[in-house]
N, C-alpha and C positions, 0 to 999 in steps of 0.2 A: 569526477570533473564533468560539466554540464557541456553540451556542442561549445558555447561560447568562449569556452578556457575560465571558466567561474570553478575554486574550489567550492567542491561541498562536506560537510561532516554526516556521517550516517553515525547515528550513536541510540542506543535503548535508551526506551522514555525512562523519567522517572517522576515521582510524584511533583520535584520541582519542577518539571513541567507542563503543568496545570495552564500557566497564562500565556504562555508559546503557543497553544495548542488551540485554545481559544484564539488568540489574534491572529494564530495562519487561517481560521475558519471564517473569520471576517475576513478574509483575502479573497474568499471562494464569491464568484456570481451564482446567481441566482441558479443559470444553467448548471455552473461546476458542481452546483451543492444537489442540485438534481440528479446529476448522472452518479454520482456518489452514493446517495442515499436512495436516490429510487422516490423520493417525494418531497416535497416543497422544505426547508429545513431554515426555520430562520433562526436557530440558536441551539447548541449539543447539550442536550438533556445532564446536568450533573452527572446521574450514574454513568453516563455513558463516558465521561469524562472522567469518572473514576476508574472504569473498566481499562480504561488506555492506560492511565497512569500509574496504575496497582499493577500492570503486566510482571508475571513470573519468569519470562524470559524462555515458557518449557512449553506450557499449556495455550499461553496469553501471549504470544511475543507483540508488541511494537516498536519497530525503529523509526524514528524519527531523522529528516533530511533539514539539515541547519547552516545556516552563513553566518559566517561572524563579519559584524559590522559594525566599527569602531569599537570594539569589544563587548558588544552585546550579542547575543545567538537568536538568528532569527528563524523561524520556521517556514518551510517550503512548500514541503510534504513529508505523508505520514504513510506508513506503512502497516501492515496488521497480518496477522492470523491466527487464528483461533482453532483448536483442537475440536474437533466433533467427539463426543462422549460416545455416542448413537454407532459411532466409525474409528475404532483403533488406528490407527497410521494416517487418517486425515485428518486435515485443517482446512476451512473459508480462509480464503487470502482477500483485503481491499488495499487499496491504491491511494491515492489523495494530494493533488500536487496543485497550490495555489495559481493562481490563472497566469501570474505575472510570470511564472517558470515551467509551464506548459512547451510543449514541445522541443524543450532541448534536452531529453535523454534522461531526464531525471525517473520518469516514470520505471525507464527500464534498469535504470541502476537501485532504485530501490525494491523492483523485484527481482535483480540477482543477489539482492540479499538474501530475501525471505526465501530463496530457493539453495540457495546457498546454507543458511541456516537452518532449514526443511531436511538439508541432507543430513545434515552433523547430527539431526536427531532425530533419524529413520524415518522419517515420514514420508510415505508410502505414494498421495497423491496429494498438491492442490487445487484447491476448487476457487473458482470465481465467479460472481453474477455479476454480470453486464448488460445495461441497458442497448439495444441494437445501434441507440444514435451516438452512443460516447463512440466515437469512428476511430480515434486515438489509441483505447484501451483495447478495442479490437485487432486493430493492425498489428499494436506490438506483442499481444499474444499469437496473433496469428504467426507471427515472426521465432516466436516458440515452441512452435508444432502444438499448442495447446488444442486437445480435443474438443470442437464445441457438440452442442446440442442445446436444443428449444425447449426453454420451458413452458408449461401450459397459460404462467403469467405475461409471455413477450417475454420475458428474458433472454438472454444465451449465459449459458451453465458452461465455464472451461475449467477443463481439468489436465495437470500435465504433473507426472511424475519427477518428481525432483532429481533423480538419480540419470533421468534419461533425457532432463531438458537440453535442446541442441544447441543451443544459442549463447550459455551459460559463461561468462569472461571470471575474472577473478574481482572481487570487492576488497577493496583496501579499506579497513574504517580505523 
């Protein structure tokens, strides 16, 4: 549930999810799709839209944050992480919450999922890159004892182990 008393559904993408996914990305400004992507994004490359929607739920997870509205499911934000090959027990985690449901808690409910789901299958650390100025995605990691550190790009690199995040409530989906 969002600060506002708004239900939300957290549920695994699936391929029928292809045009949710799209229309929450037209939701994002100019800035949102920046801090997200790290550069200018005026439309999600197909693969990468296949990459969301083919998720294996093991390797690939995406959950997807949706409203049902008059019976239609609309999308909010999107969540991810991705196994590193390079790194047995980790995974990149991203974030992605359409502008209009920025700041009421959705961000951090959809990463007590992926942390939550990070445990059930042993994943050891998650990683995130953050641009310095999304001040948002900063705070509420910081709010997680998530470890940062500088990358030589401007980035900040956080990493917090699933097992030991402090901050971690229970996810009902």
């Amino acid at each position: 549930m969002l600060k506002n008393g708004t239900g939300v559904l957290l549920l695994p993408v699936s391929p029928c999810d292809r045009q949710c996914i799209l229309d929450g990305f037209e939701q994002l400004s100019d800035r949102s799709r920046y801090s997200r992507y790290h550069t200018p994004m005026r439309s999600l490359p197909d693969g990468y839209v296949d990459c969301l929607t083919g998720a294996d739920n093991y390797t690939n997870v995406v959950v997807a944050a949706q409203l049902d509205q008059e019976g239609v499911q609309v999308g909010i934000g999107l969540a991810r992480y991705v196994r590193l090959q390079a790194e047995p027990g980790v995974a990149e985690f991203s974030i992605t919450v359409v502008d209009a449901y920025q700041n009421q808690g959705l961000g951090t409910l959809l990463l007590e999922y992926l942390l939550q789901h990070a445990r059930e299958n042993q994943l050891s650390l998650l990683r995130g890159y953050v641009l310095p100025g999304n001040e948002a995605m900063v705070r509420m990691l910081k709010r997680y004892d998530a470890r940062k550190s500088n990358e030589s790009d401007g980035t900040l690199c956080f990493e917090m182990n699933p097992a030991e995040s402090a901050y971690i409530n229970s996810v009902i989906v």
